[in-house]
C-alpha positions as CSV (number, residue, x, y, z in Angstrom):
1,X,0.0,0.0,0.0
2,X,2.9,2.2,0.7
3,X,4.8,1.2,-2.2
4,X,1.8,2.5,-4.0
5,X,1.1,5.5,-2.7
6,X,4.8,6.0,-2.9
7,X,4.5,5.2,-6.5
8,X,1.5,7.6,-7.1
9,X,3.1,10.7,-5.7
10,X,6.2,10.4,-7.4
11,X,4.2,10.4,-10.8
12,X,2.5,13.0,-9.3
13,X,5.6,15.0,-8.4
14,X,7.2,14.3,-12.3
15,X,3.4,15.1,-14.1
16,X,3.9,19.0,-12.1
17,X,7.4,19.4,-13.2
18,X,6.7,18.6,-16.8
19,X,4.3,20.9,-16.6
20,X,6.3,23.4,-15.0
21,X,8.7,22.9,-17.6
22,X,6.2,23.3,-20.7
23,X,4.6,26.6,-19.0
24,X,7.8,28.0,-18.3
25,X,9.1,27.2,-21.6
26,X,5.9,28.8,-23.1
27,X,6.2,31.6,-21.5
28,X,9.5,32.4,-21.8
29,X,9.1,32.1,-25.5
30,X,6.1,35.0,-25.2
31,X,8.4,37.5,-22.9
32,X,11.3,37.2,-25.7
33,X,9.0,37.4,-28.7
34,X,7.2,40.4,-26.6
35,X,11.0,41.8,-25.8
36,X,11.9,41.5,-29.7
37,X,9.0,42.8,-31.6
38,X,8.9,46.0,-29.4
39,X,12.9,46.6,-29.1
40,X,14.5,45.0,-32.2
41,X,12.4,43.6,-35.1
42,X,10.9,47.1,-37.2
43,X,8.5,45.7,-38.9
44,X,5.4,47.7,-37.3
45,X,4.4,44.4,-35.4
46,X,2.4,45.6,-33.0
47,X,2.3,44.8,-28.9
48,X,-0.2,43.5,-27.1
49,X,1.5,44.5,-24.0
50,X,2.1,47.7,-24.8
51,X,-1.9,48.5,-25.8
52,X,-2.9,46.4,-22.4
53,X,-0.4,48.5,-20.4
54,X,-1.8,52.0,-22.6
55,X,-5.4,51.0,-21.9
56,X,-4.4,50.7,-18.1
57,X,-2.2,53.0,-17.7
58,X,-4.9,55.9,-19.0
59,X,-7.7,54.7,-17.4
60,X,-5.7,55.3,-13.6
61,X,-5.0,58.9,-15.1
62,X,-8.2,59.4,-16.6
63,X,-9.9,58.5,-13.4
64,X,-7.4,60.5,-11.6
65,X,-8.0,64.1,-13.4
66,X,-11.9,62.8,-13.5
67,X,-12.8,65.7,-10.4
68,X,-10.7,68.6,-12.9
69,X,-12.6,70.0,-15.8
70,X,-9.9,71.9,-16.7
71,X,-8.2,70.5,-20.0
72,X,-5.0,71.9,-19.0
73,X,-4.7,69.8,-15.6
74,X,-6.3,66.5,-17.5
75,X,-3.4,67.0,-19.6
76,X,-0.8,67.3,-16.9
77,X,-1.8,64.1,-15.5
78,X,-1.7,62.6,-19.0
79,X,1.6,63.7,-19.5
80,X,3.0,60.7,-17.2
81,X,1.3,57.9,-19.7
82,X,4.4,57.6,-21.8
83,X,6.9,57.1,-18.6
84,X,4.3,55.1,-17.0
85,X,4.2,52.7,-19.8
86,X,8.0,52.4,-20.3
87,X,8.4,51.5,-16.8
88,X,5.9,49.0,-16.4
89,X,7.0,47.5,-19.7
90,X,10.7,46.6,-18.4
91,X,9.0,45.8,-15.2
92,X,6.3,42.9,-17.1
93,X,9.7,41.8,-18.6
94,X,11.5,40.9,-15.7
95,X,8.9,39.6,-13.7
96,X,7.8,37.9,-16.8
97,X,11.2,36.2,-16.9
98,X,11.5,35.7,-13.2
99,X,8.4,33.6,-13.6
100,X,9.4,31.5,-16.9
101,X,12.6,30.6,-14.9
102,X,11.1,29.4,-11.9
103,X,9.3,27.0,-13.5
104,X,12.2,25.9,-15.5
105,X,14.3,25.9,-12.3
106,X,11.3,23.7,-10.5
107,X,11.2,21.5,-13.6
108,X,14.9,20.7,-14.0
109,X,16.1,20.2,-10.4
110,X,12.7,19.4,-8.3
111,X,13.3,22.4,-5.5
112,X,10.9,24.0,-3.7
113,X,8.4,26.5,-5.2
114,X,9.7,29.3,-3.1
115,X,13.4,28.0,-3.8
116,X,13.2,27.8,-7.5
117,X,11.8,31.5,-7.8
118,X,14.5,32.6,-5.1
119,X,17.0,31.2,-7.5
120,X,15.5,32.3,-10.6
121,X,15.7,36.2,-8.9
122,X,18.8,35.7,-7.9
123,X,20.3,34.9,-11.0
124,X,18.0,36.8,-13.3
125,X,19.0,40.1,-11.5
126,X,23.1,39.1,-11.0
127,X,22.9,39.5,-7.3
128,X,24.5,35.8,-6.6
129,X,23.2,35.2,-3.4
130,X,21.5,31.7,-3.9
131,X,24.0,30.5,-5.8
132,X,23.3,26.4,-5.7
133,X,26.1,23.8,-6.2
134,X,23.6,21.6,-8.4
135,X,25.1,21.1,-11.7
136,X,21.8,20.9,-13.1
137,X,20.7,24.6,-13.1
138,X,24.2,26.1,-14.2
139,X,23.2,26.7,-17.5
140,X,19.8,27.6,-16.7
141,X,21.4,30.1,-14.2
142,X,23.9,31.1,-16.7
143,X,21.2,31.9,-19.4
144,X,18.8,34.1,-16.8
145,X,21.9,36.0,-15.4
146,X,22.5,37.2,-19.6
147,X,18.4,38.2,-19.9
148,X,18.1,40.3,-16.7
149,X,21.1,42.9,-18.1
150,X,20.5,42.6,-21.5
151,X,16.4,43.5,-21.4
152,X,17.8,46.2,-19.0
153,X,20.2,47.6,-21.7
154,X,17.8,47.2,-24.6
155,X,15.1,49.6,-22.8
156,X,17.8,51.9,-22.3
157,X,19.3,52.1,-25.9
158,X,15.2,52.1,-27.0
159,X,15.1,55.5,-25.6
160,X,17.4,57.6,-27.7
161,X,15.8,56.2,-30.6
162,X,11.9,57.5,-29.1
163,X,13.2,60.8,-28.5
164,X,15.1,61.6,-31.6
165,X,11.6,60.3,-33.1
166,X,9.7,62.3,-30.9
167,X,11.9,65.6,-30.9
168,X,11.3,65.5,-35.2
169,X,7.8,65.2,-34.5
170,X,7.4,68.0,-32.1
171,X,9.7,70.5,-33.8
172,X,7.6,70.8,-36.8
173,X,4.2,70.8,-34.8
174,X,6.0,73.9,-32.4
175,X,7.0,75.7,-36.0
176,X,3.5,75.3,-36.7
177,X,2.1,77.8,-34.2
178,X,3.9,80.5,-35.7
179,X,1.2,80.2,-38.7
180,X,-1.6,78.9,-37.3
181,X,-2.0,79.4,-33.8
182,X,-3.1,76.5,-31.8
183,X,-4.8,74.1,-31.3
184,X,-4.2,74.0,-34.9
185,X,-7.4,74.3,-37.7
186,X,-6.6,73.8,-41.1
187,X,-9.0,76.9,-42.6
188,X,-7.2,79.0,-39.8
189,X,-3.8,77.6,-41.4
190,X,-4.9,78.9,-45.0
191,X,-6.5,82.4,-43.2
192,X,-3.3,83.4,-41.6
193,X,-1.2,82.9,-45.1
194,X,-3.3,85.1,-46.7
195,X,-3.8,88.0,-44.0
196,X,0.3,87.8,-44.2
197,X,0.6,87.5,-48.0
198,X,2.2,84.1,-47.7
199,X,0.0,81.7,-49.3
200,X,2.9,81.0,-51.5
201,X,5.4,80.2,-48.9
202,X,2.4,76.7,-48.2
203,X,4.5,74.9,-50.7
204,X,7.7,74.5,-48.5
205,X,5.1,73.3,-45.4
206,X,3.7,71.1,-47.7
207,X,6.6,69.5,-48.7
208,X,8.1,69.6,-44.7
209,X,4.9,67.7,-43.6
210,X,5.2,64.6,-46.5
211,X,8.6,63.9,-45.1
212,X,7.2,64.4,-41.4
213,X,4.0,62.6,-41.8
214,X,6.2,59.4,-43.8
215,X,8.5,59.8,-40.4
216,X,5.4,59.4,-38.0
217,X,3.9,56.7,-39.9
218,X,7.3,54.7,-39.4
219,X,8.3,55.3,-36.4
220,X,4.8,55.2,-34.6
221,X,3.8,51.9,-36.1
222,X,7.4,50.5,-35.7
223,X,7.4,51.8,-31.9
224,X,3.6,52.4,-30.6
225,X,4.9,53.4,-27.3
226,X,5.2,57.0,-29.2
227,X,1.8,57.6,-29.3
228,X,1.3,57.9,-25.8
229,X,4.3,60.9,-25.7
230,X,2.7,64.0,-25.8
231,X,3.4,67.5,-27.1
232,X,5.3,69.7,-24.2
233,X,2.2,72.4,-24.1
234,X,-1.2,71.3,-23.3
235,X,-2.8,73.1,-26.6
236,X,-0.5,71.2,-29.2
237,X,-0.8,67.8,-30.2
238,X,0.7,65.7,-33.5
239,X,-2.8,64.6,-34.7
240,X,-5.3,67.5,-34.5
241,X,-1.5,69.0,-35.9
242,X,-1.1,66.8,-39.2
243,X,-5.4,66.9,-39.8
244,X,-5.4,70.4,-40.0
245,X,-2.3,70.5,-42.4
246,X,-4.3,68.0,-44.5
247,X,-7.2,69.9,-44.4
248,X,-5.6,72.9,-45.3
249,X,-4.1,71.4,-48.5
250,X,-7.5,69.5,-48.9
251,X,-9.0,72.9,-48.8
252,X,-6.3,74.4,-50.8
253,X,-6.5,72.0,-53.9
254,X,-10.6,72.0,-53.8
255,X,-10.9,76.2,-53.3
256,X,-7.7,77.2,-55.8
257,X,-6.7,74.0,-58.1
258,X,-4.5,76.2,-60.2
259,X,-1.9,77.4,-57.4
260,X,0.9,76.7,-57.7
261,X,1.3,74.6,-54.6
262,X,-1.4,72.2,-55.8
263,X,1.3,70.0,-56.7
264,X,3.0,69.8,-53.0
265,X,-0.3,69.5,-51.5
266,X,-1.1,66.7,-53.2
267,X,1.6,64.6,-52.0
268,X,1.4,65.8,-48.5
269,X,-2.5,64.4,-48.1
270,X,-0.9,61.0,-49.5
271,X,1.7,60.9,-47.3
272,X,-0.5,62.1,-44.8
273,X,-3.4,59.4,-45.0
274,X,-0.7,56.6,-45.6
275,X,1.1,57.0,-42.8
276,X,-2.5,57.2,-40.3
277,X,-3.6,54.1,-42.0
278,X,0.0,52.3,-41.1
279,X,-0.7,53.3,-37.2
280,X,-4.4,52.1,-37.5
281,X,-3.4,49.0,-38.8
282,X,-0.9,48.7,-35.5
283,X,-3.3,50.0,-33.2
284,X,-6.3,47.7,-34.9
285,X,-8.3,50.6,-35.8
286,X,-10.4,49.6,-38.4
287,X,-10.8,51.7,-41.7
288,X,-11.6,51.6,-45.4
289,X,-8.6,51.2,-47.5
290,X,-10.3,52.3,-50.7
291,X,-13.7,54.7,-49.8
292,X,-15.9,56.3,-52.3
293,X,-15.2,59.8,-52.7
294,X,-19.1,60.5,-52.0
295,X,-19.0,58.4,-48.8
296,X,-20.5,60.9,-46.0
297,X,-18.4,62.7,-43.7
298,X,-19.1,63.3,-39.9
299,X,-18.0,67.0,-41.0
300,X,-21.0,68.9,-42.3
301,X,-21.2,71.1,-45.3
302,X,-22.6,74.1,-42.8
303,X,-19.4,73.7,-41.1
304,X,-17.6,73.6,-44.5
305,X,-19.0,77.0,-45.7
306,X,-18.9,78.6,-42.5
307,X,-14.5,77.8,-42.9
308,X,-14.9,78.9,-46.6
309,X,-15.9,82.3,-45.2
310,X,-13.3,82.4,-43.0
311,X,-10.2,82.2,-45.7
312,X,-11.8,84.2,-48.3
313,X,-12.7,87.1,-45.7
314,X,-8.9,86.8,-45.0
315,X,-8.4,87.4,-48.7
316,X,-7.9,84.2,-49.8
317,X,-8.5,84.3,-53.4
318,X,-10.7,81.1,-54.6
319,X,-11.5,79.8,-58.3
320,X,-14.2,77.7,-56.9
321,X,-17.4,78.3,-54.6
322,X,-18.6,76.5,-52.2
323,X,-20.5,74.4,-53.3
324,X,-18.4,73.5,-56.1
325,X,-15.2,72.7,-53.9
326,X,-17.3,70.9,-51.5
327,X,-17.2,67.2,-53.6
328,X,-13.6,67.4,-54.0
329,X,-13.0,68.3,-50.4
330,X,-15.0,65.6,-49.6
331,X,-13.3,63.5,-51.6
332,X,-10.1,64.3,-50.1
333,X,-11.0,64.2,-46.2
334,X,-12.7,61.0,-46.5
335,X,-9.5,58.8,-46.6
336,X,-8.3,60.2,-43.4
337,X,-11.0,61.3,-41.6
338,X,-12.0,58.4,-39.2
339,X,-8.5,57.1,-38.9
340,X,-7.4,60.6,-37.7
341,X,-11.0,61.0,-35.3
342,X,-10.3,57.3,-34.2
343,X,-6.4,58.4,-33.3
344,X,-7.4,61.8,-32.0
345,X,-9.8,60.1,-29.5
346,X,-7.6,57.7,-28.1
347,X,-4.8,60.2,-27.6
348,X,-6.6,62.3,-25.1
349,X,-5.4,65.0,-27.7
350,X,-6.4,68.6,-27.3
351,X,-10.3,68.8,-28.8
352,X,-9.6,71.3,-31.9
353,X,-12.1,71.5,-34.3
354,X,-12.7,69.4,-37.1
355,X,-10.9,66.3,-34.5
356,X,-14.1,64.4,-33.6
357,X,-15.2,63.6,-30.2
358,X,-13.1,63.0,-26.9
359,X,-13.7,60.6,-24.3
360,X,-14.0,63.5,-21.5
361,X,-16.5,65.9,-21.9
362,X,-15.5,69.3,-23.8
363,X,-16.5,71.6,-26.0
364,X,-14.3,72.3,-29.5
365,X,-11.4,74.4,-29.0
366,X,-11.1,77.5,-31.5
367,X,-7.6,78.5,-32.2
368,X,-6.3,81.5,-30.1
369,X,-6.4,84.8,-32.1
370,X,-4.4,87.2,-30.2
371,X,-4.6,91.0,-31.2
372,X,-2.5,92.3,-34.2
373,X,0.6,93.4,-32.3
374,X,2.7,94.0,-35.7
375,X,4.9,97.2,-36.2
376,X,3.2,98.1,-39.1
377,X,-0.3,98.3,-37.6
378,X,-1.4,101.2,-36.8
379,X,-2.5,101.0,-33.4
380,X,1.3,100.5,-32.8
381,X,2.5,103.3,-35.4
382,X,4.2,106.5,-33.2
383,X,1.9,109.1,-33.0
């Protein structure tokens, strides 16, 4: 009877460490893949971990600046998604590994729970102190004292490569100000040029926000963790930024087809819907990749007109009316428009108008329009 019982818990005993070893092995094998696709393989992957940890992560902040209704304080506390999310990814790593290598510590020498994971810390992490003299986990030991340092140095040399991305993205959205105030509105964009006389000059931001937008649509599918890094003042943002670029050129080509920026424009609202539909596809936010120019937009033709009046009482000059431009505006916005609404939304980003919805309630932002404080005006002329 003994010798049975024996018997039984000795299969028993094996059964649990063959299953410790197939969990841990599994596991191990999801940390790495999650380690690669994030830090080393650029191939716009996506991470599961990283949108679990982003959903998370901004639904404690959310909550958080809940009691504020000011969008300036919601957007200080959302300014600690992106660090939040970096740390707890390294930390879902290493206690990620820590768990795959207790199991395969359990499995290969039949320790203790509690002693396997000791060992498993102690060697993941390089501190030494439970070295064991069993033969059996030396290369197991071996292996988890190269992981713990080497996901530690990846995250660090992952950083440089977010920032320079992030710093490209933000210069041009800051130089954007200077011509369309913020939050940024893509009829404002056009109004400005021509109060100034520099409708002319859209060409060169034309051509400066192809490049940028092709640069955003690698790097932020490549490394989704940049979406959650937000502009340094509360009022900017790279999405409501690159829509109203792309409605301004959508505006632009549908009000004046003959200027001579037409060309640059054009290019820019490719580059510009191409690289949103390369996040979406990341970030599982579904789209149409072909629409029908004459599929409805959640932007109204009232609210079309009403920016129509706005550039040509600037002194925008127009070859088209309204009405006229309105089916090839239409036709333009209507590749980007959910995609950017969808990406605006999840962002928290500042609600401009033409952006869609938010999940907090608050009203549309107009851009600021401070008073004319140029030499040459005459309120500011010597008397």
């Amino acid at each position: 009877m003994r010798r049975g019982l024996g018997g039984a818990m000795r299969w028993a005993s094996d059964l649990m460490r063959w299953m410790s070893a197939v969990v841990g092995l599994a596991l191990l094998v999801v940390v790495l893949s999650s380690i690669l696709r994030n830090l080393v393989v650029t191939r716009g992957l996506g991470s599961a971990l990283v949108r679990m940890l982003w959903l998370a992560m901004r639904w404690v902040l959310r909550r958080a600046s809940a009691p504020f209704h000011s969008y300036e304080t919601r957007d200080r506390f959302l300014a600690w998604l992106a660090p939040a999310v970096l740390i707890a990814m390294l930390w879902s790593w290493l206690i990620g590994l820590l768990v795959a290598y207790g199991l395969l510590m359990h499995a290969a020498s039949g320790l203790s729970w509690p002693d396997s994971f000791r060992e498993a810390g102690s060697s993941l992490l390089t501190l030494g102190f439970a070295s064991s003299a069993r033969t059996a986990l030396n290369p197991l030991d071996f292996i988890a004292a190269a992981s713990g340092p080497l996901v530690i140095a990846l995250q660090i040399a992952y950083l440089p490569t977010l920032y320079g991305a992030y710093n490209r993205r933000e210069l041009e959205v800051t130089l954007l100000q200077s011509r369309a105030s913020q939050p940024a509105w893509g009829p404002e964009l056009l109004a400005r040029q021509a109060l100034v006389g520099t409708v002319d000059e859209l060409q060169g931001l034309y051509e400066n926000w192809e490049r940028l937008a092709a640069d955003i649509g690698e790097t932020h599918s490549n490394y989704p963790v940049l979406l959650s890094f937000r502009s340094p003042r509360p009022y900017r943002g790279w999405v409501v930024a690159l829509i109203a670029v792309m409605d301004a050129a959508a505006m632009h080509i549908s009000l004046a087809p003959s200027a001579a920026s037409v060309p640059a424009a054009r290019l820019m609202l490719r580059s510009g819907f191409t690289a949103l539909r390369d996040i979406a596809r990341v970030v599982h936010i579904p789209f149409n990749p072909d629409p029908d120019p004459g599929d409805p937009l959640q932007l109204t033709f009232e609210e079309y007109a009403e920016a129509v009046a706005h550039v040509t009482k600037a002194g925008f000059v127009v070859e088209r009316s309204t009405e006229e431009s309105w089916p090839h505006f239409r036709g333009w916005r209507v590749n980007y428009e959910s995609i950017g609404y969808a990406l605006a939304r999840s962002v928290d980003a500042v609600p401009a108008l033409w952006s869609g919805g938010r999940d907090f309630p608050h009203a549309p932002l107009a851009p600021r329009r401070p008073t004319d404080r140029r030499p040459e005006s005459p309120r500011n002329r010597p008397s």
